[in-house]
C-alpha positions in Angstrom: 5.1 10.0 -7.3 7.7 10.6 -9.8 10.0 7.5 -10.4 13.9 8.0 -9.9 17.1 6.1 -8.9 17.1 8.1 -5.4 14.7 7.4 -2.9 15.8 10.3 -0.2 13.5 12.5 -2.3 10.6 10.8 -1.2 11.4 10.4 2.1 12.0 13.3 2.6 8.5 14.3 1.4 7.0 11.3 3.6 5.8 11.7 7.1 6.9 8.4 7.5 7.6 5.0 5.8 5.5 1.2 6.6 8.5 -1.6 5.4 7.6 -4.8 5.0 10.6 -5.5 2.9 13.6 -7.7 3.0 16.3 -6.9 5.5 18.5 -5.5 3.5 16.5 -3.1 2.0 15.2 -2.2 5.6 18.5 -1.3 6.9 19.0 1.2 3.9 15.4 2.3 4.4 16.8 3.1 8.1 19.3 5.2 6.8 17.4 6.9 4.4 14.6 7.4 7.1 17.1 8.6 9.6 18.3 11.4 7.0 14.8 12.7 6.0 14.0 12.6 9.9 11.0 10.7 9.6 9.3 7.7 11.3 10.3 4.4 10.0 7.8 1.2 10.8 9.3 -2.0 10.6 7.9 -5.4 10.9 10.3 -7.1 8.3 11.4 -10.2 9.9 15.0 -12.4 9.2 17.2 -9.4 10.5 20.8 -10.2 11.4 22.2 -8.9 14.7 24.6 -6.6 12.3 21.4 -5.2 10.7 19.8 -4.9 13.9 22.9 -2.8 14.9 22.9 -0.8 12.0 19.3 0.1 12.2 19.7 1.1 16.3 22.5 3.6 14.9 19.6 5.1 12.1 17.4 5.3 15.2 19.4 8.0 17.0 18.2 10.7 14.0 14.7 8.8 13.0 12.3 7.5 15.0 12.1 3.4 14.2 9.3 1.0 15.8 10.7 -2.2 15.0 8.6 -6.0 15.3 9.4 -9.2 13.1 6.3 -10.0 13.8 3.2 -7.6 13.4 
């Protein structure tokens, strides 16, 4: 995997993503997921309801599967 400052590359080579990161970096994962069109599997846990929000709105181009607790 070549090592860059943009992650939509990879994405978009990905069949999908596993994040297990911090909520912030999950909602951008969302977006970056929902552009690539890929499947986005989250089980980070401390998400606001704004973040929750925010990745719903990903989920209408991506498909998420979301649990704080896997």
């Amino acid at each position: 995997v070549p090592i860059g400052d943009d992650p939509l590359p990879v994405f978009a080579k990905a069949d999908g993503v596993l994040d297990f990161t911090t909520p912030a970096s999950t909602v951008e994962f969302a977006g970056y997921a929902a552009q690539a069109r890929i499947v986005h599997v989250v089980g980070t846990t401390g998400c606001t309801a704004d973040d929750n929000a925010k990745i719903a709105a990903a989920a209408r181009h991506a498909t998420i599967v979301k649990s704080g607790n896997m």
